[in-house]
Every structure is written in structure tokens, then in C-alpha cells.
Backbone as JSON Lines, residues from 0, in Angstrom:
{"i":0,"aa":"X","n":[106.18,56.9,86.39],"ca":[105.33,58.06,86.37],"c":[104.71,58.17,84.97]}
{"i":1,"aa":"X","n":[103.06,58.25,85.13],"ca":[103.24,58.71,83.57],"c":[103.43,60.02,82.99]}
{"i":2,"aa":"X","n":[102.82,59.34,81.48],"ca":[103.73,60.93,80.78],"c":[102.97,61.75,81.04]}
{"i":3,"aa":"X","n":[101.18,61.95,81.32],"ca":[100.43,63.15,81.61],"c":[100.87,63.78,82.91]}
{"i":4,"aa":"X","n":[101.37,63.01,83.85],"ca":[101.51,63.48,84.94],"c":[103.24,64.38,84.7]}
{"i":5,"aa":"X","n":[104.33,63.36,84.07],"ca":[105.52,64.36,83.8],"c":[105.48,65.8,82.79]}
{"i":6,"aa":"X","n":[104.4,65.77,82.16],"ca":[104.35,67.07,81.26],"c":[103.41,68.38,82.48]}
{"i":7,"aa":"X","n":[102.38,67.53,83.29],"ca":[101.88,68.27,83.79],"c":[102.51,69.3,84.98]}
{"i":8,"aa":"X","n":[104.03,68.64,85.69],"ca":[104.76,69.03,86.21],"c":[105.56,69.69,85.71]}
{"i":9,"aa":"X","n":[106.0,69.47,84.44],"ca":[106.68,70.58,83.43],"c":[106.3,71.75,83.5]}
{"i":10,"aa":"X","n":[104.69,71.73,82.86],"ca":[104.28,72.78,82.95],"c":[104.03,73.71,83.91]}
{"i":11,"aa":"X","n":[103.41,73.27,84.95],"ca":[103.34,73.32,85.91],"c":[104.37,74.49,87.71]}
{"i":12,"aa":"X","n":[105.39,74.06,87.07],"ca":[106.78,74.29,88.0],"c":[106.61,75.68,87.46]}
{"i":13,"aa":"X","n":[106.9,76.12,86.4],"ca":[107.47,76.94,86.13],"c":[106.32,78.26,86.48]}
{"i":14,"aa":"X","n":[105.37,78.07,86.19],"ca":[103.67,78.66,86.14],"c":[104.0,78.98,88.08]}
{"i":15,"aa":"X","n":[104.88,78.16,89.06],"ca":[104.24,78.56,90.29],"c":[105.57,79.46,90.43]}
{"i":16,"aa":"X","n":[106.54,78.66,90.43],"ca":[108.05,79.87,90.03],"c":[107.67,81.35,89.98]}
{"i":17,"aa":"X","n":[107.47,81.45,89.03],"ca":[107.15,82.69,87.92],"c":[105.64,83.73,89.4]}
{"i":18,"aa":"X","n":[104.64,82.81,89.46],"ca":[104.24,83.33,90.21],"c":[104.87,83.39,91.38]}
{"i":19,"aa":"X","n":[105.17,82.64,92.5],"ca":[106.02,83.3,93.69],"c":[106.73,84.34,93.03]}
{"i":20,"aa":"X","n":[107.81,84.14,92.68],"ca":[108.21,85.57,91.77],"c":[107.52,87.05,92.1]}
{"i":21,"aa":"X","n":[106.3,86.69,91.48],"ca":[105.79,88.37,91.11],"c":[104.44,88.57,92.69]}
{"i":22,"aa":"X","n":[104.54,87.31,93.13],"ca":[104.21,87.9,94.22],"c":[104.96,88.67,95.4]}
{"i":23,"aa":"X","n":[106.1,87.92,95.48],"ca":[106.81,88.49,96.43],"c":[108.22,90.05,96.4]}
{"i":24,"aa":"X","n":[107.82,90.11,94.83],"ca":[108.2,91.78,94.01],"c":[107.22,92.6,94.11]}
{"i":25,"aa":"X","n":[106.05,92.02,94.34],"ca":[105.12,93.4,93.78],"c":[105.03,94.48,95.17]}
{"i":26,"aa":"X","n":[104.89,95.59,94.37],"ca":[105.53,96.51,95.42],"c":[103.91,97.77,94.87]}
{"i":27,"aa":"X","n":[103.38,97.59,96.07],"ca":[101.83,98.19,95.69],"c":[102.12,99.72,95.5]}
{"i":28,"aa":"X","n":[101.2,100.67,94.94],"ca":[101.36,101.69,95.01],"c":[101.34,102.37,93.36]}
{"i":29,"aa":"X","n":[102.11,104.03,93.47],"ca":[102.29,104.05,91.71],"c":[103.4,103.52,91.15]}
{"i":30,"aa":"X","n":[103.24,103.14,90.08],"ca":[104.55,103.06,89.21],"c":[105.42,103.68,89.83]}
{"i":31,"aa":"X","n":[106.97,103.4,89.51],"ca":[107.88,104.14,89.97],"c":[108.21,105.52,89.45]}
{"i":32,"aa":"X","n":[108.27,105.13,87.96],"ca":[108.76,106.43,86.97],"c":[107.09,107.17,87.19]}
{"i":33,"aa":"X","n":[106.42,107.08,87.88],"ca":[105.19,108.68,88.43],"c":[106.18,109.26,89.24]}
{"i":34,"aa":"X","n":[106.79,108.35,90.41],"ca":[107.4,109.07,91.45],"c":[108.43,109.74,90.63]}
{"i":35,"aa":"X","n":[109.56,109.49,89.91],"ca":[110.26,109.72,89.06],"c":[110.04,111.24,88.78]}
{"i":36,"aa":"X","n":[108.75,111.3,87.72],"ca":[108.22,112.36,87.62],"c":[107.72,113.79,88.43]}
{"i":37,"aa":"X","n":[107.3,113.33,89.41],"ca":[107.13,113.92,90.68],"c":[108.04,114.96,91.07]}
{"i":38,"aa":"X","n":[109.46,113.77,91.18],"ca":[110.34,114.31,91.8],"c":[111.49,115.34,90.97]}
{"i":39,"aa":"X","n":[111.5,114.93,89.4],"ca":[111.67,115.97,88.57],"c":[110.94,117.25,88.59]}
{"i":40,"aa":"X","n":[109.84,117.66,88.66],"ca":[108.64,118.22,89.1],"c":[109.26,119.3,90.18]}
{"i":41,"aa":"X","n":[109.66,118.64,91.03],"ca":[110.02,119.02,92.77],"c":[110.81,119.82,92.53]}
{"i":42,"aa":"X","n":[111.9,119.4,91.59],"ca":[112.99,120.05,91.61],"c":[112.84,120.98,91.01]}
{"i":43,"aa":"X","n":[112.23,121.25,89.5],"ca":[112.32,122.03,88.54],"c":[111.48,123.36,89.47]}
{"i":44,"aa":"X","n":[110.69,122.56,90.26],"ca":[110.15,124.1,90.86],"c":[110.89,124.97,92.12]}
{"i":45,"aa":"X","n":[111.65,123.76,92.22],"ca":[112.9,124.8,93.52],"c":[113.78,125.44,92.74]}
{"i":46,"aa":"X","n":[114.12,124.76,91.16],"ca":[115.01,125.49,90.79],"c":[114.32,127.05,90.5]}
{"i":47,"aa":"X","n":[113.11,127.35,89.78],"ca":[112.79,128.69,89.26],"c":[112.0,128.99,90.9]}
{"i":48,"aa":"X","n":[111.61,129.08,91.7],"ca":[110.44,129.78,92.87],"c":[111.5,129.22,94.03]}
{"i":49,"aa":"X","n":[112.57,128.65,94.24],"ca":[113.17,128.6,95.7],"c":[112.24,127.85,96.18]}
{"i":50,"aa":"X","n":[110.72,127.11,96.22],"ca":[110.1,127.0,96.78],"c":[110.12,124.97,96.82]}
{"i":51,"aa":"X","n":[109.82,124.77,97.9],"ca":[110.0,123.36,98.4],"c":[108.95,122.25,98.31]}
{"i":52,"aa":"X","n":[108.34,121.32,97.86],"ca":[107.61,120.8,97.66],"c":[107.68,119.05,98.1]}
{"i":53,"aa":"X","n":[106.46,118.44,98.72],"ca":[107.07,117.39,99.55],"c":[105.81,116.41,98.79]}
{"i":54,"aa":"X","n":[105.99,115.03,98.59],"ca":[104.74,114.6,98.09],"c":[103.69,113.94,99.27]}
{"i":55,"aa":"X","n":[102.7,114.31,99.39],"ca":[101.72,113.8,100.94],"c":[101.13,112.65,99.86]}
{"i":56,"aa":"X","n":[100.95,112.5,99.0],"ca":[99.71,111.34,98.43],"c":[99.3,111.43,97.5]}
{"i":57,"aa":"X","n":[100.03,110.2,96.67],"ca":[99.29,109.33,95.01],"c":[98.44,109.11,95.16]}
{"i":58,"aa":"X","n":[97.71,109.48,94.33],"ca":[96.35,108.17,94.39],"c":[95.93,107.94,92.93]}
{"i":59,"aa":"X","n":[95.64,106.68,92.19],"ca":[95.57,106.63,91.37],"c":[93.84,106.74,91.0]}
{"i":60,"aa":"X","n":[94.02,107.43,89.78],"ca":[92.82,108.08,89.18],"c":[91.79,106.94,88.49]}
{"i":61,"aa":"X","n":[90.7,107.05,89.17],"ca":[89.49,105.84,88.5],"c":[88.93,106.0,87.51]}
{"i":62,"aa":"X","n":[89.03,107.48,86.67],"ca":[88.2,107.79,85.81],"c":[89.3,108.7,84.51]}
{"i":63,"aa":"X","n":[90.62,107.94,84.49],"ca":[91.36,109.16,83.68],"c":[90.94,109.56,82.39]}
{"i":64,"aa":"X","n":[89.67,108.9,81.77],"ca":[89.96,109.59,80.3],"c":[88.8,110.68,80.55]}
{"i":65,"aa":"X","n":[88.42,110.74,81.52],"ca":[87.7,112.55,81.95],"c":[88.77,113.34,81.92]}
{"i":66,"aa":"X","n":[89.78,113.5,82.08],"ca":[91.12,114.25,82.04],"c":[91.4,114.89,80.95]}
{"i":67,"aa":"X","n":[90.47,116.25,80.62],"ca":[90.35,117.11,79.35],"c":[92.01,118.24,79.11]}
{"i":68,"aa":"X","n":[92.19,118.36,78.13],"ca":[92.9,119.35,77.6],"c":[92.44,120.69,78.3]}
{"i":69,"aa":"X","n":[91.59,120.89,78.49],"ca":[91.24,122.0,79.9],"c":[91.25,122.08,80.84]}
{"i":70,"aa":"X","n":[91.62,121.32,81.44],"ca":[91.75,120.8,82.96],"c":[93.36,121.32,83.0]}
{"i":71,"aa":"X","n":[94.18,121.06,82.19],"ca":[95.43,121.57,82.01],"c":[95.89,122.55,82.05]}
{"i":72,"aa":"X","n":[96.56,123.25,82.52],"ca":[97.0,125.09,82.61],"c":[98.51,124.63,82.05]}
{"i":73,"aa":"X","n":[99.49,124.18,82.33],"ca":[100.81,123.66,82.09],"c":[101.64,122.31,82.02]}
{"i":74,"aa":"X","n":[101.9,121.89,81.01],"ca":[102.51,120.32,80.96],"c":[103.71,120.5,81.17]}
{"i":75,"aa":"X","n":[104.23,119.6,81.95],"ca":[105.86,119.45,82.03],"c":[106.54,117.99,81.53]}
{"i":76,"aa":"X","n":[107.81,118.09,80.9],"ca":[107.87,116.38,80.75],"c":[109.23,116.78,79.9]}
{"i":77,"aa":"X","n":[109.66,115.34,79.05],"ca":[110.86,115.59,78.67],"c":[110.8,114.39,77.38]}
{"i":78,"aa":"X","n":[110.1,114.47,76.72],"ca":[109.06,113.54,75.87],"c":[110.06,113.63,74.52]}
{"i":79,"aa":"X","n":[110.34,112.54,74.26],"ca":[111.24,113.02,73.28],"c":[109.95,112.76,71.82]}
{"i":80,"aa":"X","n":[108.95,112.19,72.12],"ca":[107.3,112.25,71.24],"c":[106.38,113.47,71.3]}
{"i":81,"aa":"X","n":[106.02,113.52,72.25],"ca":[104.79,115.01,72.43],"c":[105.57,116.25,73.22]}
{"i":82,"aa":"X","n":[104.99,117.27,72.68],"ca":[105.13,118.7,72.48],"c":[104.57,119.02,74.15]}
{"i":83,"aa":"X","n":[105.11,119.59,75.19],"ca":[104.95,119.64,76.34],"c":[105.37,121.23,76.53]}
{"i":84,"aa":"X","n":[104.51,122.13,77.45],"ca":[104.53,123.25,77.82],"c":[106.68,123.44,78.23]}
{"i":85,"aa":"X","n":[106.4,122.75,79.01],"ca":[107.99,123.15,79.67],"c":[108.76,121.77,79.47]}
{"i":86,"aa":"X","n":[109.71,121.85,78.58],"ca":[110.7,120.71,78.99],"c":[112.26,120.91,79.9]}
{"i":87,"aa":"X","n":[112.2,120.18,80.71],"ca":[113.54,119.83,81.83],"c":[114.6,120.25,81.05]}
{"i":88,"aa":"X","n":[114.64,119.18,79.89],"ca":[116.18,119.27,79.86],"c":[116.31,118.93,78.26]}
{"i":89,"aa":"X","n":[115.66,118.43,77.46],"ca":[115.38,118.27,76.2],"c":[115.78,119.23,75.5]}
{"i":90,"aa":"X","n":[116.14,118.42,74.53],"ca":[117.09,119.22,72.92],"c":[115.43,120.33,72.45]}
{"i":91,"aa":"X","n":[115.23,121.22,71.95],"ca":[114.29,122.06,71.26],"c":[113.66,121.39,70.23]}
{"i":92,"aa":"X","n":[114.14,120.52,69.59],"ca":[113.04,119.77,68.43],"c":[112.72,118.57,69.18]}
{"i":93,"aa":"X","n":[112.84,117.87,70.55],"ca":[111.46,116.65,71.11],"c":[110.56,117.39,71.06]}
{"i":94,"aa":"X","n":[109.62,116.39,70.9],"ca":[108.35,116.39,71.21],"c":[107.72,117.42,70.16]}
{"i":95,"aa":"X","n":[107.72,116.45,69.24],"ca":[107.46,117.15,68.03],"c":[105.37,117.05,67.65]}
{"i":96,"aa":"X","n":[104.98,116.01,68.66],"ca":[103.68,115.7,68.08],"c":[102.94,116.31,69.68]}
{"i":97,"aa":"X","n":[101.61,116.84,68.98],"ca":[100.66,117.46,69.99],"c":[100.15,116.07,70.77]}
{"i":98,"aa":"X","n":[99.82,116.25,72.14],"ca":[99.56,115.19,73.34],"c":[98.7,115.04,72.93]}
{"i":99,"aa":"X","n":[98.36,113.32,73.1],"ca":[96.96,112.93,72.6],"c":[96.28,112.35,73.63]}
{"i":100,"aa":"X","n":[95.38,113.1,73.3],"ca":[94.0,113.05,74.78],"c":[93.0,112.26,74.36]}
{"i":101,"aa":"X","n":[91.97,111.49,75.93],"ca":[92.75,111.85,76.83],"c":[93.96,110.53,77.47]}
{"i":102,"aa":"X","n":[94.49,111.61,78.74],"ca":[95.64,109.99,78.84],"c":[94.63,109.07,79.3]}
{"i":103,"aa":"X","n":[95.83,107.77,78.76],"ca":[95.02,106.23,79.45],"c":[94.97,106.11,80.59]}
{"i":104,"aa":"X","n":[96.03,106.76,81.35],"ca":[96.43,106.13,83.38],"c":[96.69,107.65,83.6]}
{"i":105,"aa":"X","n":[96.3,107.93,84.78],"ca":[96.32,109.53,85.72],"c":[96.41,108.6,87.01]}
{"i":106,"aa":"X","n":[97.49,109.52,87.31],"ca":[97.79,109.57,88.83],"c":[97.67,111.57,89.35]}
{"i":107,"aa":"X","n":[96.57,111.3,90.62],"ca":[96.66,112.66,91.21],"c":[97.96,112.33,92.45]}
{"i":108,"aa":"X","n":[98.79,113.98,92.53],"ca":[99.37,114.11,93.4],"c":[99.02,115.04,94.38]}
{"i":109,"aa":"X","n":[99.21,114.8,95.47],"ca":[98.96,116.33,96.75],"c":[100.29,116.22,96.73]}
{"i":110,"aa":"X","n":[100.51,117.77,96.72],"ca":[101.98,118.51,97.15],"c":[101.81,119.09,98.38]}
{"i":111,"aa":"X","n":[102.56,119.36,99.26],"ca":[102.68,119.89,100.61],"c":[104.09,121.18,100.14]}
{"i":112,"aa":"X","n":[103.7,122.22,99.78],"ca":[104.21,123.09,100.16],"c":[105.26,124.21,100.9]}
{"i":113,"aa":"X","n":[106.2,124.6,101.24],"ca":[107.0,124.91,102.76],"c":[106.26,125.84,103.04]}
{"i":114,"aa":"X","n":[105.26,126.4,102.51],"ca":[104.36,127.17,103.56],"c":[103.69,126.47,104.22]}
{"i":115,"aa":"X","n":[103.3,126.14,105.36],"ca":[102.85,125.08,106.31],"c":[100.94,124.94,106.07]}
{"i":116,"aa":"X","n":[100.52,125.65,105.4],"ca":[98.97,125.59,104.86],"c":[98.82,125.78,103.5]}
{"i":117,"aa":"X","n":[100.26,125.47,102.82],"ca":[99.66,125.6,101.37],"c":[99.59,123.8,100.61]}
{"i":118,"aa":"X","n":[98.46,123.76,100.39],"ca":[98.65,122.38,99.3],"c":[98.57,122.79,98.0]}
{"i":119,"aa":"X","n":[98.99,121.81,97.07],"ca":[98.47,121.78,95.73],"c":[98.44,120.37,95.2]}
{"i":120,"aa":"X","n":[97.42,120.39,94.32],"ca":[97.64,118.92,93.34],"c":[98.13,118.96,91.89]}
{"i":121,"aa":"X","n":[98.69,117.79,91.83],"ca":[99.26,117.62,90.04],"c":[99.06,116.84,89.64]}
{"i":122,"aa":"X","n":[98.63,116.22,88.43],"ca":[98.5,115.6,87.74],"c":[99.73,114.89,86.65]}
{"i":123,"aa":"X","n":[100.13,113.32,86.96],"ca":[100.26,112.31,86.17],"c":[99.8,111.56,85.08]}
{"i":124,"aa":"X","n":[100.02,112.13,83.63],"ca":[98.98,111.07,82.82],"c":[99.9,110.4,81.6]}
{"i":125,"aa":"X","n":[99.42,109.09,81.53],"ca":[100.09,108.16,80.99],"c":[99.39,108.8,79.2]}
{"i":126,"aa":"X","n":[100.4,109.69,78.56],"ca":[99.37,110.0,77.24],"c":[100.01,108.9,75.86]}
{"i":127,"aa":"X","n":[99.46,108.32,75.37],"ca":[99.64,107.21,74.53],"c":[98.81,107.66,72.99]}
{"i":128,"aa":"X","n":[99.53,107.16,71.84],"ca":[99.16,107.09,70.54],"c":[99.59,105.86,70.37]}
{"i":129,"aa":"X","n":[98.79,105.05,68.7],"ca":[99.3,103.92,67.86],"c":[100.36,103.75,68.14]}
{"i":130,"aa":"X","n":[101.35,104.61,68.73],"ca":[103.04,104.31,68.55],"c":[103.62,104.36,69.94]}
{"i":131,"aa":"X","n":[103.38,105.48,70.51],"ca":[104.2,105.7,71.12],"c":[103.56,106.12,72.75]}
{"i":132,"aa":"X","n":[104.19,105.99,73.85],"ca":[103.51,106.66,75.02],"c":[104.12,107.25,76.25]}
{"i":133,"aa":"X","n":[104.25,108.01,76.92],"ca":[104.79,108.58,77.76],"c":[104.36,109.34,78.94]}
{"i":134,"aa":"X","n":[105.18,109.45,79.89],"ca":[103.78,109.91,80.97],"c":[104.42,111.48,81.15]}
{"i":135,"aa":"X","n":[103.47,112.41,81.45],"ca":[103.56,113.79,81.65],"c":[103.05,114.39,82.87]}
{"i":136,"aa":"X","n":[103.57,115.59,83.31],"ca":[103.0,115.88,84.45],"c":[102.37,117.4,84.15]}
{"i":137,"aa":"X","n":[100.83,117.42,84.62],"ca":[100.37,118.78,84.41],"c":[99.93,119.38,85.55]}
{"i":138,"aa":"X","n":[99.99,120.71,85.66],"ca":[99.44,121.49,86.84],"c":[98.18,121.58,86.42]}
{"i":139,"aa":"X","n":[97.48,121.64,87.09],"ca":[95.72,122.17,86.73],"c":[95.19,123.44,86.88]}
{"i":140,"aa":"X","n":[94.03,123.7,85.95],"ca":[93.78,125.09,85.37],"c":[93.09,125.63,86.28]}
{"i":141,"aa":"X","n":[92.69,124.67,87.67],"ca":[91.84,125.13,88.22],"c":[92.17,126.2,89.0]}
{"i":142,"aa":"X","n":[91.78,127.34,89.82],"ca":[92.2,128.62,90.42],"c":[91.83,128.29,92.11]}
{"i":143,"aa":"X","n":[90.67,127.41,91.94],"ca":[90.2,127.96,93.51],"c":[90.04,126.43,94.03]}
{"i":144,"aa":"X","n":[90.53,125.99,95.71],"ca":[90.58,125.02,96.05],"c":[88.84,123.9,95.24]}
{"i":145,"aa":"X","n":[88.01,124.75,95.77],"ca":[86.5,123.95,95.03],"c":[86.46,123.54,93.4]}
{"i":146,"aa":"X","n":[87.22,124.43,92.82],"ca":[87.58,124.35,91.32],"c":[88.44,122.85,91.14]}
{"i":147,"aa":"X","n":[89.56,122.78,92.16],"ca":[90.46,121.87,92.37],"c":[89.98,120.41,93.05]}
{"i":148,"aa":"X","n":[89.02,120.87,93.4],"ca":[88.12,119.53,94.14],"c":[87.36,119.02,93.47]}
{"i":149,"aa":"X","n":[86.63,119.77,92.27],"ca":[85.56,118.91,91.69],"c":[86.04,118.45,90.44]}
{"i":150,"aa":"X","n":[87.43,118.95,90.04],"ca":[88.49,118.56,89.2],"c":[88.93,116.88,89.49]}
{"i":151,"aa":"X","n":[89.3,116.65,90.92],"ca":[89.59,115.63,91.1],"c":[88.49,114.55,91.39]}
{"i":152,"aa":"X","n":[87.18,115.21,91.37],"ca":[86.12,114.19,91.78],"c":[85.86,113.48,90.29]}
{"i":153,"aa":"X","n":[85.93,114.58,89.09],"ca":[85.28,114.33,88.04],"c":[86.48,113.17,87.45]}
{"i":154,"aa":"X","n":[87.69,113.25,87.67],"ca":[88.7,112.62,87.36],"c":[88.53,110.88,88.24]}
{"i":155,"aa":"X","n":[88.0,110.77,89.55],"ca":[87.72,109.91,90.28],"c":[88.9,109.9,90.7]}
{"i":156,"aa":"X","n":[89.54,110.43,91.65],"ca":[90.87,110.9,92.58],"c":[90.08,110.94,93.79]}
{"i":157,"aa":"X","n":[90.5,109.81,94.77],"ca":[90.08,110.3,95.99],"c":[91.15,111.08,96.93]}
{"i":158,"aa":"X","n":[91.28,112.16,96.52],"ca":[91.94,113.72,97.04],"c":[90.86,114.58,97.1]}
{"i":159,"aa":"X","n":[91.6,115.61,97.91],"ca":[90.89,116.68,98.31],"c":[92.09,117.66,98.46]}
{"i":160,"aa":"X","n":[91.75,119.05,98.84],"ca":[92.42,120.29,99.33],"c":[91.75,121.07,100.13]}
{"i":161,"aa":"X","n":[92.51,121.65,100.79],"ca":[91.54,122.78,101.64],"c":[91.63,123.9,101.07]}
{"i":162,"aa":"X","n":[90.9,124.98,101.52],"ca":[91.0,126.41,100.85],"c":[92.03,127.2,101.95]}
């Protein structure tokens, strides 16, 4: 055999390995630690409102750095880097640095409600500095389902809500 052909198999093997590999792991959809988030989310709101929350649909955001500091009404997270409206479970000095906008990756969520016609959406955003990055979850400032719709259009979320 020659040697171009034994190096080329060297190289080679490992390059298809590696790919079968990550083809047959990849597991489409969001990240896990969004769901993660989510589901911290879920809870923290049954713990204060009794109220039940189910996730109907991720969808990941086409346009996240439209995702203004106004769009935001409340951050939740547990950031041991940025300064977040409500933290879970965190010591009082995390999150010592203000969120830096806007995030790189947004994921919109629809929540389903236990009132049988209530939705809401939340927001996932991957917020990143020179150093450091973490993902947060915010409720949106918006008030009225149309407020909430053109929120997610401007974001490029293909979601919706009803009124």
C-alpha cells in the first residue's frame, strides 16, 4: 500500500467516526439547558401563584439581537455573572454585572396555562460578554396579546397568541 494512501486512511477513519458519531446524537430542537430553564421557570411560578404552566412550543428566534432591554418587564435566572430581576436560589452577591444586550441566541416559549384559554410567551436569551455567558429567562413587557405578537415578529419567532 502506499504511504499516500496509508496516511489518507489515517486521516480519514477518524473524520467518518467522529462524524457518524454526531450524526446519530444529534437530537434536533433547543438546547437542553433552555428546557432546563423553562422548567425552573415552571416551577418558580407554581411555587409563588399555585398556578401551572405546561410548555406547547420552542421556537428558536431568527432575529435575537432585536431583543431590547424593553421588551423585558422581568429576568429570572441564577447567574452567578449578571444581575437578574429574580434569582431561584442564588447567594445575594451573584450576578454582580448588569446583562449585556442584546443576547446572542433567543429562544421564544408558549406557555399553556391551567386556565384552559390562557397562553403566554417567554423569552430565552443566551446573554454573553468578553468573558462570560449565560442564558436567562425574561417575561415580556408586552400587556396585550398584539403587543405580544409584534414582539415576537420583530424578534423573528414564529409564535403567535390569541387574545
Amino acid at each position: 500500500m502506499s504511504r499516500f494512501l496509508k496516511f489518507s486512511l489515517a486521516l480519514l477513519l477518524p473524520i467518518v467516526i467522529i462524524g457518524t458519531w454526531a450524526i446519530v446524537t444529534y437530537k434536533p430542537g433547543p438546547p437542553g439547558i433552555v428546557e432546563v430553564q423553562v422548567q425552573r421557570y415552571t416551577n418558580y411560578l407554581y411555587s409563588k401563584t399555585h398556578q401551572i404552566a405546561m410548555v406547547q412550543k420552542i421556537v428558536h428566534a431568527g432575529l435575537p439581537t432585536n431583543f431590547q432591554p424593553d421588551m423585558s418587564q422581568t429576568s429570572f435566572g441564577d447567574s452567578p455573572y449578571y444581575r437578574t430581576t429574580n434569582n431561584y436560589n442564588s447567594p445575594a452577591d451573584w450576578g454582580a454585572r448588569p446583562l449585556p444586550w442584546p443576547p446572542v441566541d433567543l429562544w421564544c416559549v408558549r406557555l399553556q396555562l391551567d386556565v384552559p384559554t390562557s397562553t403566554t410567551v417567554v423569552f430565552v436569551g443566551e446573554h454573553q460578554d468578553i468573558f462570560n455567558a449565560d442564558l436567562i429567562l425574561h417575561e415580556p413587557a408586552a400587556q396585550t396579546a398584539p403587543e405580544l405578537n409584534a414582539m415576537l415578529a420583530r424578534v423573528g419567532c414564529d409564535l403567535s397568541v390569541t387574545p
